[in-house]
N, C-alpha and C positions, 0 to 999 in steps of 0.2 A: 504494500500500500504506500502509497505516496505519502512523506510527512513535508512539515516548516518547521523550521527551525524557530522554538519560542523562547528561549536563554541559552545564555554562554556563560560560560565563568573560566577565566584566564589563571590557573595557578598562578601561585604570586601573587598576585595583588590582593589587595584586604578582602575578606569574603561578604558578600552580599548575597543574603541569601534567595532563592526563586521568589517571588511573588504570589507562586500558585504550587500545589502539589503536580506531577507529576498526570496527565491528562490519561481517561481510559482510550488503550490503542495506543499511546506514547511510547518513547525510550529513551532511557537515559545513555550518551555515547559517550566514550573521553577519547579523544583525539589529539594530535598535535600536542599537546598539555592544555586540554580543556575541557572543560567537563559541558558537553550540551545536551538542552532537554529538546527534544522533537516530538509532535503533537503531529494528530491527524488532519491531511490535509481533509478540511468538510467539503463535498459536494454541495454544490446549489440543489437544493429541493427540485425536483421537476414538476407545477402545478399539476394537482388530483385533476381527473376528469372525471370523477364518480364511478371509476370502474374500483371495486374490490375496495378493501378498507381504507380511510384516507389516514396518511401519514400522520403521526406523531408532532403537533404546533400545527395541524390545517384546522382554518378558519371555516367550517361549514354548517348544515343545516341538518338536525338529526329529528327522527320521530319515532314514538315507540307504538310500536306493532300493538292493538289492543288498547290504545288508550285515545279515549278523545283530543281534540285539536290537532292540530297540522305541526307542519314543522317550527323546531325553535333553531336561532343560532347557537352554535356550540364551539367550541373549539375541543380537539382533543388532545389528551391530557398522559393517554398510555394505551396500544396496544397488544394484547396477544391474540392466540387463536382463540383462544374461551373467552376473552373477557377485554372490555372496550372501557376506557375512563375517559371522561369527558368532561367542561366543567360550561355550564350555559352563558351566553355572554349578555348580561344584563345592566352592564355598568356598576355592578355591587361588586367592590373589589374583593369582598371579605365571600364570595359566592361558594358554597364546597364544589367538591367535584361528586359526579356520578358516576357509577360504573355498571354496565348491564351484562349480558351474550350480544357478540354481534346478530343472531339469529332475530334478536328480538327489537332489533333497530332497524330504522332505514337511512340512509345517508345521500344526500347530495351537495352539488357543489353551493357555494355561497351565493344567494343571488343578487344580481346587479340591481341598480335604484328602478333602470329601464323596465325590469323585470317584476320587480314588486310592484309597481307604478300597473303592470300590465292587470296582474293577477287582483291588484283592487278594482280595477276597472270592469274585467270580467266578473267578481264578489257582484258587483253593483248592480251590472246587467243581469245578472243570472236572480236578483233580490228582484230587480222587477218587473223580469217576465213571470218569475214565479217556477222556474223550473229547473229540470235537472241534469239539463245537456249542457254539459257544461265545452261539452269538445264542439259543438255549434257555435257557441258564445264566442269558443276562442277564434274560430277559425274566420267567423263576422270582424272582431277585433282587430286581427291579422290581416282583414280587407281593407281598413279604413273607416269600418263603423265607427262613429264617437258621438257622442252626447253633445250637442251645442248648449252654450251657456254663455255665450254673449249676445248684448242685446243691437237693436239696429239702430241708427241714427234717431227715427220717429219713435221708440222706446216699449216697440213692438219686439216681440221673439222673434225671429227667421222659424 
């Protein structure tokens, strides 16, 4: 695996000690008369597409199988194959974390403003026509259907 180099220390000269312990993946080298600590180079995260669990610090939207309401923001927190932590993202710093079965969650990616913006719009339409196609609703949406709500110069609706 690839590391960086994150201290050096020059025998001889007065000792200063590391800053940090020694990083998990690391090594301690001595070369040349030096003692160096090397750390794992991190890969940049590759963005979840919602395929399979999302990585460990991804920002998304979880639901639990069996329980009313849709999805909430989440981030996650720790996973394995049994068992998923998560902690809800609500602006309450002091939030605990949760942890379920991936079985029993759903997961997708985070959505955009454009995106929330959509799905209250179709909420709206679908409140009142009164019904429950809701894949109608969106597909109207998706044409350019939209609610007018400005009024005209004479202070008549369009």
């Amino acid at each position: 695996m690839p590391a960086k180099l994150l201290y050096t220390y020059q025998f001889g000269q007065p000792w200063r000690p590391a800053p940090f312990d020694v990083p998990h993946g690391g090594s301690v080298v001595i070369e040349s008369g030096c003692l160096k600590i090397y750390g794992p180079v991190e890969r940049p995260a590759e963005p979840w597409t919602g395929d399979g669990l999302p990585p460990v610090g991804t920002e998304c939207e979880i639901k639990h199988l069996g329980h009313a309401g849709g999805f909430h923001p989440a981030k996650i927190t720790y996973h394995g194959r049994n068992l998923v932590a998560f902690q809800y993202q609500t602006g309450n710093p002091d939030q605990h974390e949760f942890a379920d079965e991936p079985r029993n969650l759903i997961f997708r990616p985070a959505r955009t403003p454009e995106q929330k913006a959509r799905d209250e719009a179709v909420d709206a339409m679908l409140a009142i026509v009164g019904g429950s196609e809701r894949r109608v609703v969106e597909q109207l949406f998706d044409a350019g259907y939209r609610k007018v709500t400005s009024e005209r110069q004479d202070g008549r609706t369009p």
